[in-house]
C-alpha positions in Angstrom: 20.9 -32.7 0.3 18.9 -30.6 -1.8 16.3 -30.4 0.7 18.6 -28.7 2.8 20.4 -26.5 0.1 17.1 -24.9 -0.7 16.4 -24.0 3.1 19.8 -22.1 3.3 18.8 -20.3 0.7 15.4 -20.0 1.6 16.7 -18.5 5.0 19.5 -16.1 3.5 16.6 -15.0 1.2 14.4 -13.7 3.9 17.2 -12.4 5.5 17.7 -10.1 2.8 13.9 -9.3 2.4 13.7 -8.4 6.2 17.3 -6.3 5.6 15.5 -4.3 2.5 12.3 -3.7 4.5 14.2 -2.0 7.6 16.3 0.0 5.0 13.3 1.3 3.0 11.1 2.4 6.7 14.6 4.3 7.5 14.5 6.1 4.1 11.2 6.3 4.5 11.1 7.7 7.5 14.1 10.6 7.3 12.3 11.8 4.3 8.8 12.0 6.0 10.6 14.0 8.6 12.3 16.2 6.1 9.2 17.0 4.7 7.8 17.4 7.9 10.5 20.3 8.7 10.3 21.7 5.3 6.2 22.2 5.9 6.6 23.7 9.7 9.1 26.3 8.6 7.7 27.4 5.5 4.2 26.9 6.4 3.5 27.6 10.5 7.2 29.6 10.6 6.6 31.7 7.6 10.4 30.7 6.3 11.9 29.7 3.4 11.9 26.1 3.5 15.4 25.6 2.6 16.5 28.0 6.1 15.3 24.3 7.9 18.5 23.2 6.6 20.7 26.0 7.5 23.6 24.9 10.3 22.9 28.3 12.1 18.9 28.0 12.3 19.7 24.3 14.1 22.5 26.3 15.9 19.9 28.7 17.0 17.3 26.3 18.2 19.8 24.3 20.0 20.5 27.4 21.8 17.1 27.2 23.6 17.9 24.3 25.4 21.7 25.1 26.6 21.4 25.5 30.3 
């Protein structure tokens, strides 16, 4: 029985290991991105890097693509 016992939690374990790894790529990744943003539109848009965050500069770039 305690065989068993210590696979279960063995298992829920690497469960949660696997579960904290995705979470920390998805952090990981939406603040690379924001970065990312903040560096093209200060750095290649010549903008204040807080305008990236702006509703209306999104509404204005999702304008382009409206057909």
């Amino acid at each position: 029985m305690e065989h068993d016992d210590y696979l279960k939690e063995s298992v829920f374990l690497n469960i949660l290991k696997v579960i904290g790894k995705i979470i920390l790529i998805l952090l990981l990744l939406v603040l690379f991105f924001v970065i990312g943003l903040f560096i093209g539109y200060s750095v290649v848009g010549d903008g204040n890097f807080w305008e990236v965050l702006n509703q209306d500069t999104w509404r204005h770039i999702f304008n382009f693509f409206e057909f």
